[in-house]
C-alpha positions as CSV (number, residue, x, y, z in Angstrom):
1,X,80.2,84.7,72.3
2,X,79.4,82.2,74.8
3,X,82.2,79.4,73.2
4,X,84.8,82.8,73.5
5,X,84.0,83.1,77.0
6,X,84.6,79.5,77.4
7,X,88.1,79.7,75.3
8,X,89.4,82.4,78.0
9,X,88.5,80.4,81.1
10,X,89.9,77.2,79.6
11,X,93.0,79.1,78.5
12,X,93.8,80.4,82.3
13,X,97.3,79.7,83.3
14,X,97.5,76.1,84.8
15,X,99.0,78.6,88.0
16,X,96.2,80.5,88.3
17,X,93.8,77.4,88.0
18,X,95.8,75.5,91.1
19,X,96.0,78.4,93.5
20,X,92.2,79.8,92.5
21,X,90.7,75.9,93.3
22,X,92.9,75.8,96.6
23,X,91.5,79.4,97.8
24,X,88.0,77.9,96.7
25,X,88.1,75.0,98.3
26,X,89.6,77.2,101.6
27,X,87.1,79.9,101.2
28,X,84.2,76.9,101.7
29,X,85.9,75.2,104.6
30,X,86.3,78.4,106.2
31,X,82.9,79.7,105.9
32,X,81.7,76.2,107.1
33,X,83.6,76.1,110.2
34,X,82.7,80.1,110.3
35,X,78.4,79.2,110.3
36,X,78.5,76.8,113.3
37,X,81.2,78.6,115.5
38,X,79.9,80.7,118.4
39,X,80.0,84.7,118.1
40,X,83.2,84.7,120.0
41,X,84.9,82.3,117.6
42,X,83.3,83.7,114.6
43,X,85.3,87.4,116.3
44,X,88.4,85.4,116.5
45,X,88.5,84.1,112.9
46,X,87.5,87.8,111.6
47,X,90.1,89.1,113.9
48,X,92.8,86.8,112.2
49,X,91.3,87.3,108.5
50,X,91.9,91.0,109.3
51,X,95.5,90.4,110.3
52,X,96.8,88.3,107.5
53,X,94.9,90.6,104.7
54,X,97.6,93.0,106.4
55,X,100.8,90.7,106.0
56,X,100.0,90.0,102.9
57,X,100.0,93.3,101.9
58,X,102.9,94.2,103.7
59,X,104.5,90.9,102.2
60,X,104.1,91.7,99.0
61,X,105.2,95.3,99.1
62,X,108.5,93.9,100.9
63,X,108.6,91.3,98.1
64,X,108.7,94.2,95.6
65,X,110.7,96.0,97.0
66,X,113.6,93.2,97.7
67,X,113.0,92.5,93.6
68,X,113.4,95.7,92.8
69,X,110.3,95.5,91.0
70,X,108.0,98.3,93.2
71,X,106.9,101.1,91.5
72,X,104.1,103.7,92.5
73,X,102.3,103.3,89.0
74,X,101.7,98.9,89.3
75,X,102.1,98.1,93.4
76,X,100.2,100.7,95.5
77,X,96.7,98.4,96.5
78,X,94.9,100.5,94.5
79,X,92.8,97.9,92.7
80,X,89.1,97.4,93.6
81,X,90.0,94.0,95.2
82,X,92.8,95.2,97.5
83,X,91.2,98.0,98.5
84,X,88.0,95.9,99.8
85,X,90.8,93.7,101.5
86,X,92.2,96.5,103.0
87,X,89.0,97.7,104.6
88,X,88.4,94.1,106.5
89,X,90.4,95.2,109.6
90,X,88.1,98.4,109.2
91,X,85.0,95.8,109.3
92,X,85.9,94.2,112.5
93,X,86.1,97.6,114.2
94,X,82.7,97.8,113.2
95,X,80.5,94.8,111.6
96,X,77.3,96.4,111.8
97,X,78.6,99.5,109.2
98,X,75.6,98.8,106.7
99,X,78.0,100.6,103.9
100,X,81.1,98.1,104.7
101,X,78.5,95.6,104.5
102,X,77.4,96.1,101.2
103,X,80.4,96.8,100.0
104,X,81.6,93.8,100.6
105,X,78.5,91.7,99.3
106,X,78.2,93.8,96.1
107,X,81.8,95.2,95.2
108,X,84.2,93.1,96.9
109,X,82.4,89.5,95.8
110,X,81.9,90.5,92.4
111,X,85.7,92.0,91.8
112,X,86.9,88.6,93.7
113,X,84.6,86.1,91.8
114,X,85.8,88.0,88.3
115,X,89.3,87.8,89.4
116,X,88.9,83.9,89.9
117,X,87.3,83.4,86.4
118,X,89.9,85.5,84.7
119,X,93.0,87.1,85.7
120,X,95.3,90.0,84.9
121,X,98.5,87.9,85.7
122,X,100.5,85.3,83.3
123,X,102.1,82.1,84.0
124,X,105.4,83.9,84.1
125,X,104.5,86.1,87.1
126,X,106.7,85.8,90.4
127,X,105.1,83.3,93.0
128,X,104.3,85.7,95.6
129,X,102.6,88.0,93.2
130,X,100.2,84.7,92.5
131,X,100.0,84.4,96.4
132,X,98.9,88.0,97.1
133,X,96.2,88.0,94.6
134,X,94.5,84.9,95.4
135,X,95.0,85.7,99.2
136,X,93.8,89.0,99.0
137,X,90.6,87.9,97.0
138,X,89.8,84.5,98.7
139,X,89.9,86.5,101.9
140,X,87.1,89.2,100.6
141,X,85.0,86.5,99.7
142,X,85.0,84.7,102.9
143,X,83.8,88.2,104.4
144,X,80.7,88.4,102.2
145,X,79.9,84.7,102.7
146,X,80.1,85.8,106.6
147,X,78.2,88.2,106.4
148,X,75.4,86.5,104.8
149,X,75.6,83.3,107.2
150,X,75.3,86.5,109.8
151,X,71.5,87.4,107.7
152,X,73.0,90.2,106.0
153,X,70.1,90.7,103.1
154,X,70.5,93.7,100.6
155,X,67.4,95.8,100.2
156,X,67.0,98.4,97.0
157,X,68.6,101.0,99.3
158,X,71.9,99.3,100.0
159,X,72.0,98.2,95.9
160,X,71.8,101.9,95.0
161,X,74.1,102.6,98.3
162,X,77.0,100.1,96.5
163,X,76.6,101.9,93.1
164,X,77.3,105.4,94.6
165,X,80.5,104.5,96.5
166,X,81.0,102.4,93.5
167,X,81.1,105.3,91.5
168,X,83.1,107.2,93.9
169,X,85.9,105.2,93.9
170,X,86.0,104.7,90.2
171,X,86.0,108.1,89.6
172,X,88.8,108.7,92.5
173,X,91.0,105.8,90.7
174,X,90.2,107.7,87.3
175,X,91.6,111.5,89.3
176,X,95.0,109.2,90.5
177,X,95.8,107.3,87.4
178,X,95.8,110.8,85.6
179,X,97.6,112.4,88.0
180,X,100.8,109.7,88.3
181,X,100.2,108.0,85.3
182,X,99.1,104.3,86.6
183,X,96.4,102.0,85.2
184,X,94.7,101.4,88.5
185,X,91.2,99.7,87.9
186,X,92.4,99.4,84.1
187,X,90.5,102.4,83.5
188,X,92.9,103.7,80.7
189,X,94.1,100.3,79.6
190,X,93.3,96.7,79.4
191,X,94.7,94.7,82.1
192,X,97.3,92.6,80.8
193,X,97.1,88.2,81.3
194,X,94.1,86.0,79.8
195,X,90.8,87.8,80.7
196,X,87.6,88.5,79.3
197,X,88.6,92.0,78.1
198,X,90.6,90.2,75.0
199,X,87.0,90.2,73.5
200,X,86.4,93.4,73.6
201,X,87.0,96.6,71.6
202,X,89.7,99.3,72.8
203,X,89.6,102.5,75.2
204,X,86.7,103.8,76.6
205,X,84.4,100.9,75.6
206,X,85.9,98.1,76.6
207,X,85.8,100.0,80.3
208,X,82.4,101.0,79.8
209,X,81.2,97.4,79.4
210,X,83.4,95.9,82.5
211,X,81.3,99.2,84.0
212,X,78.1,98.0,82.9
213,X,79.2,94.2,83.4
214,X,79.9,95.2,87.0
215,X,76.5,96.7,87.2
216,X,74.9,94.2,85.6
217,X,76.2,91.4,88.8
218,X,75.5,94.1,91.3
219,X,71.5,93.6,89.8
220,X,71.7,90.0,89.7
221,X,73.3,89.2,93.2
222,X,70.0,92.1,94.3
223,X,67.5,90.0,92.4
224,X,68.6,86.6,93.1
225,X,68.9,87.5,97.1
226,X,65.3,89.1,96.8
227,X,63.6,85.6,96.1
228,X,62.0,83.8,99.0
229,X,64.5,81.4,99.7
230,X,67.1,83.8,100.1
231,X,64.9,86.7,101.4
232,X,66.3,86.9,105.3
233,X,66.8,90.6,106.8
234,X,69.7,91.4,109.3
């Protein structure tokens, strides 16, 4: 199993590899600048994250749109990632909201790391579809890495708090994609591109282990911020 997981990182289009080890390498560089900037520069660069997770969005649904390529079932920013994206200008209207704050360390870093590791696009994709996914991720992870330079620390509460909004928006996702027949959250189909779910079995199970895969990261990224070295309370 191990050597299969292996086989579907190494087979990630050379695209995806290039633009996911430039938004790494960004990500880092930000965040470093980010933990030894005062708290009105650390506002500024929140405030600008916040406005380019905007244009992107509004870039890329232009950019459908001129392609002719838009439709309400594939290019609403209905996906876990985009949505936690989307709620960054919410964030900096409020950075102390506990529940955007765990959001964003539990949901929005582990749908962002995922996305980096494997990927629901193909080498064929259009360039500024490539260029809104790696922005719109690399940009959520930046806000949980601020927020833990800032001493956010989960406790059991917030863990359990992430699971039930979590769960929420699954099953909101699950209500839409009924309703107007989309895949949103691939929670009636595998996403398409070279991704882990290649290894597993078809409809439901394959969504009930990313479910439980997503559960199990939420308990390691608890556990592993609950040993001493970490342990550091807002």
């Amino acid at each position: 199993m191990l050597s299969d997981i292996l086989n579907i990182i190494v087979s990630l289009p050379s695209q995806h590899v290039i633009f996911g080890i430039i938004s790494t390498v960004l990500c880092i560089a930000v965040a470093w600048v980010y933990s030894s900037s005062s708290k009105k520069t650390k506002k500024v660069i929140l405030e600008t994250i916040g406005y380019l997770v905007v244009f992107n969005e509004l870039a890329f649904q232009v950019s459908m749109f001129y392609y002719g390529s838009w439709s309400h079932i594939t290019s609403l920013p209905l996906e876990m990632c985009y949505i936690s994206a989307l709620l960054i200008p919410a964030y900096n209207r409020n950075r102390h909201s506990r529940i955007l704050q765990n959001w964003f360390f539990f949901a929005g870093f582990g749908g962002s790391l995922f996305a980096f590791i494997n990927t629901n696009l193909s080498q064929m994709d259009q360039i500024y579809i490539s260029i809104h996914y790696f922005f719109a991720h690399g940009l959520v992870i930046f806000v949980m890495l601020s927020i833990v330079i800032d001493g956010y620390r989960p406790t059991w509460y917030d863990y359990f708090d992430a699971i039930k909004w979590t769960t929420l928006l699954v099953l909101i996702i699950i209500s839409i994609n009924y309703i107007i027949g989309s895949n949103y959250m691939f929670t009636f189909d595998k996403p398409a591109g070279v991704n882990f779910t290649l290894l597993m079995p078809g409809w439901p199970y394959y969504f009930i282990i990313m479910l439980c895969i997503g559960l199990s990261f939420y308990t390691f990224m608890m556990i592993l911020f609950s040993v001493p070295i970490f342990k550091k309370r807002s």
